[in-house]
C-alpha positions, 0 to 999 in steps of 0.5 A: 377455829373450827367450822361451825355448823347449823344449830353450833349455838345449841351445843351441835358439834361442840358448837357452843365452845367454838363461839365462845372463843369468838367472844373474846375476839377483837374482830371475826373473820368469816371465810366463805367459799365465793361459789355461795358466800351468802347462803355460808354468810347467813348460817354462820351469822344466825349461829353467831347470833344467837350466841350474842355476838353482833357482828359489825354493829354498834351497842344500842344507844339505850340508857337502861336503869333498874330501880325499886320503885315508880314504875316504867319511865319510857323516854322517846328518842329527842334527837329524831323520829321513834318509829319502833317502840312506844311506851306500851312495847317497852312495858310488855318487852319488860313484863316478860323479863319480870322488871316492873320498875325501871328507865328506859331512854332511847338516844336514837331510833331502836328496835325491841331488838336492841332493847331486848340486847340491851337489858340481856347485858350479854351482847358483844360488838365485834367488828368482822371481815368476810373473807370470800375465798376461791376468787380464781374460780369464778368470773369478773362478773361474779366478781363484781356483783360481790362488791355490794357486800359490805366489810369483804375481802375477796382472796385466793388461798391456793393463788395467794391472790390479795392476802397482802390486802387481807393484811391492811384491812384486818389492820384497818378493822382492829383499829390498832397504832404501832408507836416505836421507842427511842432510847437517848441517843439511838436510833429507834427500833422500827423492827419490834413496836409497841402496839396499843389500840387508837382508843387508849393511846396515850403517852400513859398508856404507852409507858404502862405498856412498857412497864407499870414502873415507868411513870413513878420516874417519868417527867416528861416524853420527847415525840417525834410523828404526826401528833406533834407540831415540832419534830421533837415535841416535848409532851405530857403523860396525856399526850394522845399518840397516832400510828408509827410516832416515835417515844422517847421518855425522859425520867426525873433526875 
């Protein structure tokens, strides 16, 4: 993408196309120059920000609910302390959203800014790297006061220094599991996998992947990989799948 610049989430320097593009990203990476990552590091993430993105977060564990009548229903947090909201915060977040009846549940200890994002219904939770570029032109000692920087990568571009790391960590942060088919009576082709990400991986998932037809005639799959016991198992559409298994589906005669 472009560089942003500051004010990009107001439209500056058709800021607002570049970050929408960003939204639909499976994960963000920040490239900053490593003689001033952090001060590159905080206007890129309150441009980002401010267009709803939530760069390596989780969504709030808030249970949010409209209803038509009954008032405001505040539910504290039961697993712990509620340090930053109470009943009288919640209703005033509310009364300026014009929302005068409704449930709100808190499942941990939450901000009003979380609420806030919570009943926004815009917000993305995209995981990001920080690629701290130019390595080659500072000192071990800057070097080393960059690793208290959380999800960062140090790389050189121009020496081609650590890409292959880059590579492993992107894998890493799309959370992604390559499964290689076996056709009956050949070797598998370790050279084009199927790529499915971990949270819907199952031998259904793997076969719809392939082609939606598949499961009308399928019966069962053979697995070979660190998801089965035996070396093939025999294993159902639920069957869930780990990275680099080997598939070989066996149809209804």
């Amino acid at each position: 993408l472009p560089g942003i610049i500051e004010g990009a989430k107001d439209g500056k320097g058709r800021g607002r196309q570049v970050i929408s593009t960003a939204r639909t990203c499976g994960l963000i990476i920040v490239v900053l120059d490593a003689l001033k990552p952090l001060t590159h590091k905080r206007l890129i993430e309150h441009e980002l920000e401010g267009f709803g993105i939530r760069l390596n977060r989780e969504p709030p564990k808030i249970t949010f609910r409209k209803k038509d009548k009954g008032g405001i229903a505040f539910t504290p947090n039961n697993n712990g302390e509620t340090t930053f909201l109470d009943e009288e915060i919640v209703k005033g977040i509310l009364a300026e959203y014009k929302i005068l009846h409704a449930d709100v549940k808190l499942h941990e200890d939450s901000t009003d800014e979380e609420l806030i994002d919570v009943i926004e219904g815009s917000r993305i939770y995209t995981p990001c790297i920080y690629a701290i570029n130019k390595i080659d032109q500072i000192t071990v000692e800057e070097l080393s006061l960059l690793d208290k920087m959380k999800h960062y990568v140090p790389v050189s571009a121009d020496k081609e220094w650590n890409l292959d790391g880059m590579l492993e960590t992107i894998w890493d942060y799309l959370d992604l599991v390559r499964v290689y088919t076996k056709p009956k009576g050949v070797n598998p082709d370790y050279s084009d996998p199927v790529v499915l990400p971990r949270k819907g991986c199952t031998v259904e998932d793997f076969c719809n992947r392939l082609h939606k037809g598949i499961m009308k005639n399928f019966k069962c799959a053979l697995v070979w990989g660190v998801s089965c016991k035996h070396r093939p198992q025999r294993v159902g559409k639920e069957h869930i799948l780990e990275d680099e298994d080997v598939v070989q589906i066996v149809k209804k005669i």
